[in-house]
C-alpha atoms as a printed R data frame, in Angstrom:
    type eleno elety resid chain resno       x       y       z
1   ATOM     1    CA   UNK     A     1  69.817  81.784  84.766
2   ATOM     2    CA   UNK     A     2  71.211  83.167  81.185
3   ATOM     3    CA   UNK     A     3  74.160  83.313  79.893
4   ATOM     4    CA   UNK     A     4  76.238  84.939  77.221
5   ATOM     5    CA   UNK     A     5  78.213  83.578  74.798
6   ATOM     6    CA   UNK     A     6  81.264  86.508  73.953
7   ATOM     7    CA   UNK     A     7  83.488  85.982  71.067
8   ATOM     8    CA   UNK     A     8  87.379  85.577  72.463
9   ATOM     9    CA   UNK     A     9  85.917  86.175  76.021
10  ATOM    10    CA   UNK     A    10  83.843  83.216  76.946
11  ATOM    11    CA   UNK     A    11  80.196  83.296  79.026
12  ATOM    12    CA   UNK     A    12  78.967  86.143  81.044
13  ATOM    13    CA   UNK     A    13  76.112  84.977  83.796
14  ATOM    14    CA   UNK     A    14  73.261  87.423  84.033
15  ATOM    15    CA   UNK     A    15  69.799  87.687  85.144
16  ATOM    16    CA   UNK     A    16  66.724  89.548  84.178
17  ATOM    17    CA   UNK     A    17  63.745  90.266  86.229
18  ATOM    18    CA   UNK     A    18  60.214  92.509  86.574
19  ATOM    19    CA   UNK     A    19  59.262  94.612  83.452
20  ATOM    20    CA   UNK     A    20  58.612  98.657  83.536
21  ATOM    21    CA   UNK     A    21  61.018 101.406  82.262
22  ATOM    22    CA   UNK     A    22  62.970 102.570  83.442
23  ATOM    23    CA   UNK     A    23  64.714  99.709  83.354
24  ATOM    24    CA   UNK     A    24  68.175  99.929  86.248
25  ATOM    25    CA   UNK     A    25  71.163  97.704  85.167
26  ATOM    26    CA   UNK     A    26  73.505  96.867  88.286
27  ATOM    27    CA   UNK     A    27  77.069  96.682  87.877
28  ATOM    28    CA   UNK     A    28  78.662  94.765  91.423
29  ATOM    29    CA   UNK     A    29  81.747  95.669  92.761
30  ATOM    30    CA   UNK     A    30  85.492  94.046  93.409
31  ATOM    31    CA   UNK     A    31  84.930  90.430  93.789
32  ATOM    32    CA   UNK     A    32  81.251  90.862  93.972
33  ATOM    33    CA   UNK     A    33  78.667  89.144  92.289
34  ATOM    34    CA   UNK     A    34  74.936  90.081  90.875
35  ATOM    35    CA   UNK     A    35  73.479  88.529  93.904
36  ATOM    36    CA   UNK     A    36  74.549  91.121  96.406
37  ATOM    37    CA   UNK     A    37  71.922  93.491  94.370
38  ATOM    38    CA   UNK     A    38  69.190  91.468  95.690
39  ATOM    39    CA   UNK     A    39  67.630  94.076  97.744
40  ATOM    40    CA   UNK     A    40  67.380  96.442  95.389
41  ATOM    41    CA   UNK     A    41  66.044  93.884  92.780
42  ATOM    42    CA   UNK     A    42  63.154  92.780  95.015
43  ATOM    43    CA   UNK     A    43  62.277  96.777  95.801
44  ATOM    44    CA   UNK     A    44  62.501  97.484  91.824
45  ATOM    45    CA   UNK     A    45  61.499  94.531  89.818
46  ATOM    46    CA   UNK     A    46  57.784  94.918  90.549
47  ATOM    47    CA   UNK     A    47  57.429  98.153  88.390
48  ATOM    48    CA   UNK     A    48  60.882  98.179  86.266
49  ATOM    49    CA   UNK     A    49  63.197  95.743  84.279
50  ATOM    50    CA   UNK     A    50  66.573  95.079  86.358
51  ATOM    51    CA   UNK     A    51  69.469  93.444  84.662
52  ATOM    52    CA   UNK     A    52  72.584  92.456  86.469
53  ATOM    53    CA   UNK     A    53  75.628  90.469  85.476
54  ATOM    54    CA   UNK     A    54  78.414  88.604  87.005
55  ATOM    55    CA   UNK     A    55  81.406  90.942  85.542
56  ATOM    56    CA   UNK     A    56  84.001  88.867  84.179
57  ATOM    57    CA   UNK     A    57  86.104  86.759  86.547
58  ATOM    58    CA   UNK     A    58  84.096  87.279  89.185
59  ATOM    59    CA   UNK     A    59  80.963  85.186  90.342
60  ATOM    60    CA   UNK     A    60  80.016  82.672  87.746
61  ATOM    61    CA   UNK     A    61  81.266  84.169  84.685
62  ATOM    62    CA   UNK     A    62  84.839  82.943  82.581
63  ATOM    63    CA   UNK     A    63  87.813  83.808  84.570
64  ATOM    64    CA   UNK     A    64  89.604  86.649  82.755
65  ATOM    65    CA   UNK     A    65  91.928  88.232  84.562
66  ATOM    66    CA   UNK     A    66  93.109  91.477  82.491
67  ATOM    67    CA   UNK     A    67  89.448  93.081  82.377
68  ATOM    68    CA   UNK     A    68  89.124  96.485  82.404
69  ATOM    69    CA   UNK     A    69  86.574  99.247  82.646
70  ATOM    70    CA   UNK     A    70  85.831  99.439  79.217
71  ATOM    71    CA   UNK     A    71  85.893  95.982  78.383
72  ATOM    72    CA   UNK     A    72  83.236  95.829  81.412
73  ATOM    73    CA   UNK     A    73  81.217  98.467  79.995
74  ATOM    74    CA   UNK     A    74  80.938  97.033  76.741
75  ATOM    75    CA   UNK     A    75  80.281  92.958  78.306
76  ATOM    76    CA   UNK     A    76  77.319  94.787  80.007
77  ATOM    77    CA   UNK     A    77  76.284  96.189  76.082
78  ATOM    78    CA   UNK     A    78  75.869  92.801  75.082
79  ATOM    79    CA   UNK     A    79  74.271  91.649  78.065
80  ATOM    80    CA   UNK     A    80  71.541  94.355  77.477
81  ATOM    81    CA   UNK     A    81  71.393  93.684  73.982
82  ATOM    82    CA   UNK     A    82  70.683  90.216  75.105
83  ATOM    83    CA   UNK     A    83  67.910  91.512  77.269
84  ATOM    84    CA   UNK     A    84  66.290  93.635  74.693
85  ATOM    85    CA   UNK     A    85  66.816  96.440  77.173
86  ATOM    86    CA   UNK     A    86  68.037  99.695  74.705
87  ATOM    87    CA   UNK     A    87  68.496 101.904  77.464
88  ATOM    88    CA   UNK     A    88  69.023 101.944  81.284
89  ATOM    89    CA   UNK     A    89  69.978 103.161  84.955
90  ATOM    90    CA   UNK     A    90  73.473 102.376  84.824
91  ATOM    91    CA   UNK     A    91  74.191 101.480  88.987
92  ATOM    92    CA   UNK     A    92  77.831 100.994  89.802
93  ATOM    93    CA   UNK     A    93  78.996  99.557  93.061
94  ATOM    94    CA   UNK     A    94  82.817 100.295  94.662
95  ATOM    95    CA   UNK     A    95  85.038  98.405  91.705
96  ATOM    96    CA   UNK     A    96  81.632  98.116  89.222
97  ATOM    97    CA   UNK     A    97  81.721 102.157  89.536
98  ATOM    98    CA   UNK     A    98  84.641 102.016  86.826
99  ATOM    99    CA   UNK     A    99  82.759 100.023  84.497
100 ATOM   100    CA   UNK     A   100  79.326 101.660  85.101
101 ATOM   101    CA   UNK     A   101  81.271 105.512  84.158
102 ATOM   102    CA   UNK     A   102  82.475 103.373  81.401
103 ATOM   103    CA   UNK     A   103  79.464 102.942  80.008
104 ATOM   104    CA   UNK     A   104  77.989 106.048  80.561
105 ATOM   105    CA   UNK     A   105  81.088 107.628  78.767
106 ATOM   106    CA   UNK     A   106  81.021 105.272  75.954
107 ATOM   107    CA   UNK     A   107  77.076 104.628  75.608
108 ATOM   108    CA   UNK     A   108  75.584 108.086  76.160
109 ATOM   109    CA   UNK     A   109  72.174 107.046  74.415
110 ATOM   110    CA   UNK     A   110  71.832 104.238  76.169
111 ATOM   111    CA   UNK     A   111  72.198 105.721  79.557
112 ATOM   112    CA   UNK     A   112  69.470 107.573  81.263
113 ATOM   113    CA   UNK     A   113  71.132 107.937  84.362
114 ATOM   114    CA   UNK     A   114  74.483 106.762  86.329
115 ATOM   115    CA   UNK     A   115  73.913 106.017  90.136
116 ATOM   116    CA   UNK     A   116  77.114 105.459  91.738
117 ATOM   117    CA   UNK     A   117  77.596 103.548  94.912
118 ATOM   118    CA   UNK     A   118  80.398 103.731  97.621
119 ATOM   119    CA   UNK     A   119  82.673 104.024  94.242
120 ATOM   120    CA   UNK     A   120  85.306 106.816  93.211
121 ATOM   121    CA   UNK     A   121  86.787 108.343  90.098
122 ATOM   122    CA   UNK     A   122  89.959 109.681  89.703
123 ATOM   123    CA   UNK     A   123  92.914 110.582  87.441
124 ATOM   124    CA   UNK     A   124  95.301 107.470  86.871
125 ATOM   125    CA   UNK     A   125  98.088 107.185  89.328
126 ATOM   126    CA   UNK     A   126 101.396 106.918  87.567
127 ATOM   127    CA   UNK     A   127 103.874 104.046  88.561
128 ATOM   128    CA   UNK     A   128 105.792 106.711  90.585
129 ATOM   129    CA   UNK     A   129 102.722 108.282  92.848
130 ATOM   130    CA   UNK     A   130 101.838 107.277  96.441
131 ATOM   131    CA   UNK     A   131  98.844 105.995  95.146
132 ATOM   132    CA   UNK     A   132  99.877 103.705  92.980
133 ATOM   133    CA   UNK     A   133 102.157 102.434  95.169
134 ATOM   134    CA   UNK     A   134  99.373 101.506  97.579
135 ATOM   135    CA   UNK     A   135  97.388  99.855  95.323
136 ATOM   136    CA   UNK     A   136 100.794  97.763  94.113
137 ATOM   137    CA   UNK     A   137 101.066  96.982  98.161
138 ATOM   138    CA   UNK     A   138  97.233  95.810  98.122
139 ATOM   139    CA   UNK     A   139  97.207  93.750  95.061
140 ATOM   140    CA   UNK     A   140 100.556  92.197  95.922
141 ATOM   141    CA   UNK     A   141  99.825  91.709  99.972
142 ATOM   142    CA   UNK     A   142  96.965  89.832  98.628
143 ATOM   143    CA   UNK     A   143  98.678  87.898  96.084
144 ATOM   144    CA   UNK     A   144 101.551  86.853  98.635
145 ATOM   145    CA   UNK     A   145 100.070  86.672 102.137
146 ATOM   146    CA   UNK     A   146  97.816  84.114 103.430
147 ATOM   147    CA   UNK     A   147  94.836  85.254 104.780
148 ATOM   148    CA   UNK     A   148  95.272  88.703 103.496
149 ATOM   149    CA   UNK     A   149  92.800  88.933 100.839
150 ATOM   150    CA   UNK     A   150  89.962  87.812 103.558
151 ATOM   151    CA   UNK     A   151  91.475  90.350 105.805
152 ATOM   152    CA   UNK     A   152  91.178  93.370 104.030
153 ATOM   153    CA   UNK     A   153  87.449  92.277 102.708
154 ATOM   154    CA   UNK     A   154  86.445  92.184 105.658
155 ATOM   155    CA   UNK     A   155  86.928  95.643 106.613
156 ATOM   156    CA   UNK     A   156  85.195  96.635 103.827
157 ATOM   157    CA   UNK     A   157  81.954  96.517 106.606
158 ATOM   158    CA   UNK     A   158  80.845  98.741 108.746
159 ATOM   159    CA   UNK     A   159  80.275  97.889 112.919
160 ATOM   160    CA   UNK     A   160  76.971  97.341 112.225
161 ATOM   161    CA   UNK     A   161  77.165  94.407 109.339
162 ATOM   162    CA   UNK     A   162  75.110  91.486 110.294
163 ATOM   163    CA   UNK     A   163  78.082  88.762 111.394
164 ATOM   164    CA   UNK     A   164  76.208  86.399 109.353
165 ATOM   165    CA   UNK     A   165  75.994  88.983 105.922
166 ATOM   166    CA   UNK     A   166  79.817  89.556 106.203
167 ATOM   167    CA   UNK     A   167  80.703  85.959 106.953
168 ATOM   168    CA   UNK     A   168  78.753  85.095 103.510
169 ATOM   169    CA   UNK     A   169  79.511  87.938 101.413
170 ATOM   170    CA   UNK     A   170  83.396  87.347 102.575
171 ATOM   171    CA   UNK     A   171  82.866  83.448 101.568
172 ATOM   172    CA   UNK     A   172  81.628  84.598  98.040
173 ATOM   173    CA   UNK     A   173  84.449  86.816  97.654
174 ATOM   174    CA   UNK     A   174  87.300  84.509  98.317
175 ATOM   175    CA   UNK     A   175  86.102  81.901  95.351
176 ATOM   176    CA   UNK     A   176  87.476  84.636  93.070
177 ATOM   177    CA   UNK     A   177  91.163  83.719  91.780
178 ATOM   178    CA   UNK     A   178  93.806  85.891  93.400
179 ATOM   179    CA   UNK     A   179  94.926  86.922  89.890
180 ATOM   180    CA   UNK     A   180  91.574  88.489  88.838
181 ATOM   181    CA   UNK     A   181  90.884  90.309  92.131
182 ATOM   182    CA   UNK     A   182  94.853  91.251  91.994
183 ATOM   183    CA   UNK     A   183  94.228  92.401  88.015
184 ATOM   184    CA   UNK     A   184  91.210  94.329  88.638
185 ATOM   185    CA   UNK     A   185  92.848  96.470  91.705
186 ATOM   186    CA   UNK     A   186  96.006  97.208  89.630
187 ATOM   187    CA   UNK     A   187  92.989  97.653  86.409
188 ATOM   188    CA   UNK     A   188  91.604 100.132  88.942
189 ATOM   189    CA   UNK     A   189  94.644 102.401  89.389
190 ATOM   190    CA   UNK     A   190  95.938 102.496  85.917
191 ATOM   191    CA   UNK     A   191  92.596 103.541  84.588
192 ATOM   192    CA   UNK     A   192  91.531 107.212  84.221
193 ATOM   193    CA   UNK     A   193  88.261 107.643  85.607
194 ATOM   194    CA   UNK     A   194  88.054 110.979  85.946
195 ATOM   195    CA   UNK     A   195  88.623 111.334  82.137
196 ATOM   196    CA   UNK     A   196  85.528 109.068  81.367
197 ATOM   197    CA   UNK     A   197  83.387 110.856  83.959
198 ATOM   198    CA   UNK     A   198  83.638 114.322  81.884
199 ATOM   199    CA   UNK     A   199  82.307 112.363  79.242
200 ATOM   200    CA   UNK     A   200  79.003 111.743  81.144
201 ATOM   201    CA   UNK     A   201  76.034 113.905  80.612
202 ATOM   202    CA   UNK     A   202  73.325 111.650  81.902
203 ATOM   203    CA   UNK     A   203  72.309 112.851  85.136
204 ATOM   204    CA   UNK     A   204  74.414 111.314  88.297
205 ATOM   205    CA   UNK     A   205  73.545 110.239  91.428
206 ATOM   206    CA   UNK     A   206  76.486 109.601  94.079
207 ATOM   207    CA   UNK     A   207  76.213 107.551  96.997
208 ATOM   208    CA   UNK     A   208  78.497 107.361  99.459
209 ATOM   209    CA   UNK     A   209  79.651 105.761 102.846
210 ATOM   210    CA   UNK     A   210  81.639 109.165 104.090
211 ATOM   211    CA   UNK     A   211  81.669 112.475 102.841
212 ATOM   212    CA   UNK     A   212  83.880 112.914  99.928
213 ATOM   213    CA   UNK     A   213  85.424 115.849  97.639
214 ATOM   214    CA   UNK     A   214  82.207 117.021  96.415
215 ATOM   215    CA   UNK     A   215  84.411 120.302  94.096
216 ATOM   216    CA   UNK     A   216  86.586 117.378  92.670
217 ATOM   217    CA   UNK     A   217  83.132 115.579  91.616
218 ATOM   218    CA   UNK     A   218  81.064 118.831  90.762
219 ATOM   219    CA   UNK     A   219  84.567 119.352  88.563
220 ATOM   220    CA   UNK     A   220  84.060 115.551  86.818
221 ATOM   221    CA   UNK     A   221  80.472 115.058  86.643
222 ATOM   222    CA   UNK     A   222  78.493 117.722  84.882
223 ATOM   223    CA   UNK     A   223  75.081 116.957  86.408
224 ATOM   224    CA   UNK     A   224  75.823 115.642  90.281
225 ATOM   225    CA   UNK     A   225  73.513 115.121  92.977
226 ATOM   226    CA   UNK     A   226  75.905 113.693  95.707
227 ATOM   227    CA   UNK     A   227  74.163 111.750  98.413
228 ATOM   228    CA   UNK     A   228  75.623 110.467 102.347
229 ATOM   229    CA   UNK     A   229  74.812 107.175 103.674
230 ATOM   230    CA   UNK     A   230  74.234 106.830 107.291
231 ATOM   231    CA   UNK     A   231  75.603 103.997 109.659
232 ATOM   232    CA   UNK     A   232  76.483 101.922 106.810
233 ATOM   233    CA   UNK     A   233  80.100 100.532 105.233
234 ATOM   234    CA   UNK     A   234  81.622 100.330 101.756
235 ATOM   235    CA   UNK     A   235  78.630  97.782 100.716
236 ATOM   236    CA   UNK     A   236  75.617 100.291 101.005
237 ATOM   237    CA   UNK     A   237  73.130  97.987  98.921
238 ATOM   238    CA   UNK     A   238  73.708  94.613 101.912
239 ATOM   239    CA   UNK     A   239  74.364  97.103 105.074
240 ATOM   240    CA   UNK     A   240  71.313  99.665 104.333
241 ATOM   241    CA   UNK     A   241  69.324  98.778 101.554
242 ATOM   242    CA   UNK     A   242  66.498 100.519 102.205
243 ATOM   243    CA   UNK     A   243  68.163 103.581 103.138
244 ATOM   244    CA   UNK     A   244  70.012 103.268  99.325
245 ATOM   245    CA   UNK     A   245  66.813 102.514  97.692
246 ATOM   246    CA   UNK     A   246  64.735 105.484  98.948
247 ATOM   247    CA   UNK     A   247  67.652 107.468  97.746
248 ATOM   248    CA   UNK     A   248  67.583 105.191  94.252
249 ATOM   249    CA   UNK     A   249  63.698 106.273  93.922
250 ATOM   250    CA   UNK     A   250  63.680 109.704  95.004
251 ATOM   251    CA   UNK     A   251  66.789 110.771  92.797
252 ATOM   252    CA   UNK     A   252  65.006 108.744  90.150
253 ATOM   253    CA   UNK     A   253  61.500 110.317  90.416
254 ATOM   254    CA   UNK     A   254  63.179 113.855  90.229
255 ATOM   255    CA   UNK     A   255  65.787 113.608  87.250
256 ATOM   256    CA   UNK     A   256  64.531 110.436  85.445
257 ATOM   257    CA   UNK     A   257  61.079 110.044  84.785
């Protein structure tokens, strides 16, 4: 498997595979890693080029711990660059989704499309809001309470889940140091997301585990086509892959190609 070499940052894992354009490059979510795109890498390889990355701290890439959005969006730059891959599907999954309306904001010509999945974007919550405060809780609860951070990744699946898929995924999760899950949540909050996604003007595709404020997204996103899971939990691309790639396709025969 490749890896990058980044000046001051350290080595980025990554993987490319299949060959066809468009070519899709899959950002994974909070203490993810590029594996957990498998599904969609065996249904798409075989007539596109798929690049995915292990973002920074997480899976086998250096441990950073103050990472954010941008500095995601622009590791995944240089991973394409090292892919000879000029321009791409930008996919975004949960915590990824940050980094992948990064990109899209900051690379416009190199984005032909942003698919987001089970992600959000949103306004930055100031150190005195509710939200903010929750997030604090999380990051710190996890941080400071055994057993927590499994806890709370765990729910992250729906009734559904395979036993076995959430057992692994949850196994995966908890190799990533506390302080670079804990960074990335507070990394999360502080960040304005809703700001970058008014930037956007590649078409956007948004998948989601339960319906969500479609006027606040219609009011970030100038070209939206929002899209509802069924059955599944927060990790659409394990839970109901199929389900997500048909959507993928279709949204990707109609306002890509």
């Amino acid at each position: 498997m490749p890896q990058l070499q980044i000046p001051d940052v350290g080595v980025i894992n990554y993987e490319v595979e299949g060959q066809g354009a468009p070519a899709f490059a899959l950002m994974h979510g909070w203490c993810s890693n590029l594996r957990h795109w498998d599904r969609q890498a065996a249904a798409f390889a075989p007539r596109h080029t798929i690049v995915r990355a292990d973002r920074r701290g997480m899976g086998q890439s250096v441990q950073t711990p103050a990472a954010s959005p941008t500095d995601h969006a622009d590791d995944l730059a240089r991973v394409l660059d090292a892919a000879g891959v000029e321009k791409a599907i930008v996919v975004g999954h949960a915590g990824g989704g940050a980094g992948a309306i990064a990109f899209a904001a900051r690379y416009p010509n190199r984005t032909l499309a942003l698919i987001g999945v089970d992600t959000s974007a949103a306004p930055a919550s100031p150190p005195d809001s509710d939200a903010y405060r929750w997030m604090k809780a999380f990051a710190d609860g996890i941080r400071d309470t055994p057993g927590e951070f499994e806890r709370r990744y765990r729910t992250f699946f729906g009734p559904k889940a395979d036993p076995a898929l959430v057992d692994a995924v949850v196994a995966a999760a908890m190799k990533t140091p506390i302080e670079v899950a804990a960074a990335e949540l507070m990394g999360l909050a502080t960040t304005d997301t809703a700001a970058l996604a008014r930037q956007v003007t590649a078409p956007v595709l948004w998948v989601t585990a339960n319906p969500v404020n479609l006027e606040a997204l219609r009011a970030m996103f100038a070209d939206l086509t929002p899209a509802l899971a069924v059955g599944s939990g927060h990790y659409l691309q394990l839970e109901v892959p199929d389900q997500l790639n048909a959507m993928i396709e279709t949204f990707v025969a109609q306002r890509v190609l």
